[in-house]
C-alpha positions in Angstrom: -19.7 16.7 -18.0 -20.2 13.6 -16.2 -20.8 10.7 -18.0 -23.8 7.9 -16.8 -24.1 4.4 -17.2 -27.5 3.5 -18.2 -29.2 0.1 -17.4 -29.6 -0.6 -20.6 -26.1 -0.9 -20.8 -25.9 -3.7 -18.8 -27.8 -6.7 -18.7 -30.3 -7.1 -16.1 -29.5 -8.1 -12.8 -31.2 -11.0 -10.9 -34.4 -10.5 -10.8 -34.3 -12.0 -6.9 -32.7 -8.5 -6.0 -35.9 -6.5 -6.9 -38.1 -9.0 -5.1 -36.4 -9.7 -2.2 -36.0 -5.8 -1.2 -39.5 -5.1 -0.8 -39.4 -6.1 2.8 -36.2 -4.8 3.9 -37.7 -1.2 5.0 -38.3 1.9 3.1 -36.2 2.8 -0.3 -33.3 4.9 0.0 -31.7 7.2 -2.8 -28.5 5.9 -3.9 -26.1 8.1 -6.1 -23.3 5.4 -6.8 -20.0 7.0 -8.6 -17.2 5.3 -9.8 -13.9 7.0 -8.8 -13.1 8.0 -12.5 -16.5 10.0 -11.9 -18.9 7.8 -14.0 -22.3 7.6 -12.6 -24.1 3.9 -12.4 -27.8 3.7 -12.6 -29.2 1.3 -10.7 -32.0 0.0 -12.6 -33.8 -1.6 -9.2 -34.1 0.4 -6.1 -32.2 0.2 -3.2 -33.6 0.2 0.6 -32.7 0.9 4.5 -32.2 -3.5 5.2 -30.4 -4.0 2.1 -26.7 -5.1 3.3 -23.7 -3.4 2.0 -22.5 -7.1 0.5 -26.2 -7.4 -1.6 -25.1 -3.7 -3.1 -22.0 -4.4 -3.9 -23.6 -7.8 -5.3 -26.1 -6.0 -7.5 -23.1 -4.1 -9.0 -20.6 -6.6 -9.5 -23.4 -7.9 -11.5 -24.3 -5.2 -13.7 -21.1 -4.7 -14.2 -19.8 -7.8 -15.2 -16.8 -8.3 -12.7 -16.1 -10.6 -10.4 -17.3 -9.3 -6.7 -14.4 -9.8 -4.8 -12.7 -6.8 -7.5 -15.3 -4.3 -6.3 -15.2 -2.1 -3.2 -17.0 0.6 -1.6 -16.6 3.6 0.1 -19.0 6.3 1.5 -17.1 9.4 2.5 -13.6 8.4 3.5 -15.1 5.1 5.2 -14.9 2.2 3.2 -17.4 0.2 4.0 -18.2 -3.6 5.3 -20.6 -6.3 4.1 -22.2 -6.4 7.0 -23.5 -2.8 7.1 -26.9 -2.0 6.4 -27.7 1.0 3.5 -29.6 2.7 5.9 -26.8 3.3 8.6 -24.7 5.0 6.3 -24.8 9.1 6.4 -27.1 11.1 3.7 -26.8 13.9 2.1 -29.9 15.8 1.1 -31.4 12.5 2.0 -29.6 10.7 -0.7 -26.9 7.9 -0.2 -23.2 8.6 -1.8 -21.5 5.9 -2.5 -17.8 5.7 -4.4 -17.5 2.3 -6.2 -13.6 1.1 -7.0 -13.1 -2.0 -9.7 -9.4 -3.3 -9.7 -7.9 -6.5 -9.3 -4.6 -4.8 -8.5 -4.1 -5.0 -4.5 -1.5 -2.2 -4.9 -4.1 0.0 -6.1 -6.6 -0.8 -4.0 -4.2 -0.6 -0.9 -3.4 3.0 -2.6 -7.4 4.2 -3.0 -9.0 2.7 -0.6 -6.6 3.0 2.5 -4.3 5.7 1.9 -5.8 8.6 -0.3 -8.9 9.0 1.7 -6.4 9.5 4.8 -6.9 6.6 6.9 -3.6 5.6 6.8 -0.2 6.7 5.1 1.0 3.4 4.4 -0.6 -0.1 3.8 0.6 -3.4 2.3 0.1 -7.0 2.5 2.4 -9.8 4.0 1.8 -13.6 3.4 0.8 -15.3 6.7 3.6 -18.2 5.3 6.7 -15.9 6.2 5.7 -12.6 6.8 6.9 -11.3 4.0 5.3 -8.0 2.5 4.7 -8.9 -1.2 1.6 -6.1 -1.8 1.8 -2.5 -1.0 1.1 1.2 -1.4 3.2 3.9 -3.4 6.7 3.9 -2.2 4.9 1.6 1.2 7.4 -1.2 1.3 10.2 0.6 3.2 7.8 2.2 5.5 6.3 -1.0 6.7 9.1 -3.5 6.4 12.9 -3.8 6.3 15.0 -6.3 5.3 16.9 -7.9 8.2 19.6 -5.7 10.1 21.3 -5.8 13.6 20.3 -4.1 16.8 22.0 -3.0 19.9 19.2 -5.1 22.5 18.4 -3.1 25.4 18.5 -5.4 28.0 21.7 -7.0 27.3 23.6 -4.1 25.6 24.7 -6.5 22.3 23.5 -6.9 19.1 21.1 -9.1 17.7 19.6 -9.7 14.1 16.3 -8.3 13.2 14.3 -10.3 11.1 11.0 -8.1 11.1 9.1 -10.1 8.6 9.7 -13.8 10.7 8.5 -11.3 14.1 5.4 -10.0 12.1 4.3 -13.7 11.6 5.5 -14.7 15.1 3.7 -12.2 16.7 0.2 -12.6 14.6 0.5 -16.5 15.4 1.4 -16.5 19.0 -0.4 -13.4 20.2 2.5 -11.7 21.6 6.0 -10.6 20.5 9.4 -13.1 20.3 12.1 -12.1 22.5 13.0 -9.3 20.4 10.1 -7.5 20.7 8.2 -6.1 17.7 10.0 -4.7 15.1 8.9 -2.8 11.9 10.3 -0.3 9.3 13.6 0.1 11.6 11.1 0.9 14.5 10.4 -0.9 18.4 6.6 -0.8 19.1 4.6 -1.9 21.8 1.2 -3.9 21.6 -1.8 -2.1 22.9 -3.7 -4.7 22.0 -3.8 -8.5 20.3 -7.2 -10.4 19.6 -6.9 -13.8 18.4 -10.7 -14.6 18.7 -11.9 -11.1 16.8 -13.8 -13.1 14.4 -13.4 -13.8 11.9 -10.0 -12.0 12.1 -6.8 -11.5 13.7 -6.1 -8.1 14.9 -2.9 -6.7 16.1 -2.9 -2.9 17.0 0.8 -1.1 18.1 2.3 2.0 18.9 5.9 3.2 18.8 8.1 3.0 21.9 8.5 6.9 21.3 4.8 7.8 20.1 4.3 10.7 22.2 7.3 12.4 19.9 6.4 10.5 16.6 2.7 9.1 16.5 3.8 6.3 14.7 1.2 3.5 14.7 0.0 0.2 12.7 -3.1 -1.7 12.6 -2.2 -5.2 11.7 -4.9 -7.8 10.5 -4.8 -11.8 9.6 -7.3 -13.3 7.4 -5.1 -16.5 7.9 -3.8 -16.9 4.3 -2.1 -12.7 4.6 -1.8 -10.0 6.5 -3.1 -6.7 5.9 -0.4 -3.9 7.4 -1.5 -0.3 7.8 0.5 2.4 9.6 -0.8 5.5 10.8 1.4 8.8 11.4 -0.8 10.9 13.7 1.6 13.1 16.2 0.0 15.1 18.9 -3.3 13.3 18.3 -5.5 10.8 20.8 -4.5 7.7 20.1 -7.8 6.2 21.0 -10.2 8.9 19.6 -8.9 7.7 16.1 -8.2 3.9 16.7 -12.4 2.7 16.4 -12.1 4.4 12.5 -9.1 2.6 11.7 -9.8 -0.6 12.5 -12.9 -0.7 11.2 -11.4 0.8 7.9 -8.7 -2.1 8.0 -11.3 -4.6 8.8 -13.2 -3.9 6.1 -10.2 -4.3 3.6 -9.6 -7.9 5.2 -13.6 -8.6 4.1 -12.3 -7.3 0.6 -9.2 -10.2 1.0 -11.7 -12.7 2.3 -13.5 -12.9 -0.5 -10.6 -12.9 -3.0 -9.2 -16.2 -1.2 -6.6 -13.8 0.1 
């Protein structure tokens, strides 16, 4: 049977949230769930102009953990602060929402990016050097190797790949060093670099061979780390599935933002 948290098992929230809500637009059912399948009662009710970040807010409250540890998803989508309650998909007219709590970045890289099938590999490098220090189960090797030589194309010699000193060179400059970009033992191209996509960063590549191995990665700078996700999606359209999984790994950098990270 599932288990439910009860208000009074909590002490009350501030009393700011109940008042300030009444204007935000009609109330909305909300059936929150922790992943381990606990139910949380809200004891205040929720409505349409109440932003995703007041939510998770409330709950971080109730629950007595810092904000920054708690994330949520609806569906597979894990949504962003900025998102209001009443934009996000009902069923039976009733809002569900998974909550996570961790302060593990491993395991939130795992649940949040890679078991709901957004991507099948994430981690986190430090702006600093590049350096992947944060990832998903068995991740590391799939998003980062440690440095080897290459035949280059152009001049038919080898050269040293440093892929962690080109991940930062590339996020930093906008475009890749002489060696092009390298990760995980793979040459990708840039479809697209945004310096100015407030407040982030955003790097999005494609494999030189993509049309044979649909290997992908959305790359994101909060400009302390940054958040690497690859994708494996052969045979699909690259650009029917690229608006999802930005805005998945953008709303893990809000996660990182608010940590300091």
């Amino acid at each position: 049977p599932i288990q439910r948290l009860s208000a009074a098992q909590f002490s009350p929230p501030l009393r700011v949230w109940g008042h300030a809500m009444t204007d935000a637009g009609a109330e909305i059912k909300m059936a929150i769930t922790l992943v381990s399948g606990v139910e949380v009662n809200l004891p205040y009710p929720s409505f349409e102009g109440e932003k995703v970040q007041q939510l998770r807010l409330r709950l971080a409250e109730q629950l007595k953990v810092p904000s920054g540890q708690v994330a949520l998803l609806c569906g597979v989508d894990l949504l962003r602060d900025t998102q209001t309650l009443g934009s996000l998909p009902r069923n039976s007219d009733v809002c569900e929402v998974t909550m996570m709590v961790s302060k593990k970045w491993d395991e939130k890289l795992q649940e949040l990016l890679v078991n709901p099938g957004c991507f099948t590999s994430a981690g986190i490098a430090s702006q600093a050097d590049g350096l992947v220090f944060a990832c998903s189960e068995g991740g590391e090797a799939r998003l980062q190797m440690p440095e080897y030589m290459q035949v280059s194309e152009e001049k038919s010699e080898e050269m040293p790949i440093k892929e962690a000193e080109i991940l930062k060179f590339t996020i930093e400059k906008g475009h890749a060093p002489e060696t092009g970009l390298w990760l995980a033992g793979r040459k990708f191209r840039i479809l697209r670099i945004d310096l100015d996509d407030e407040p982030y960063t955003t790097l999005v590549a494609v494999s030189t061979k993509w049309r044979r191995d649909g290997l992908g990665v959305v790359a994101i700078s909060t400009g302390a780390n940054i958040l690497l996700c690859r994708f494996d999606e052969p045979g699909e359209n690259l650009y029917s599935i690229l608006g999802c999984m930005r805005k998945n790994a953008a709303a893990f950098a809000d996660l990182m933002k608010n940590e300091g990270m």
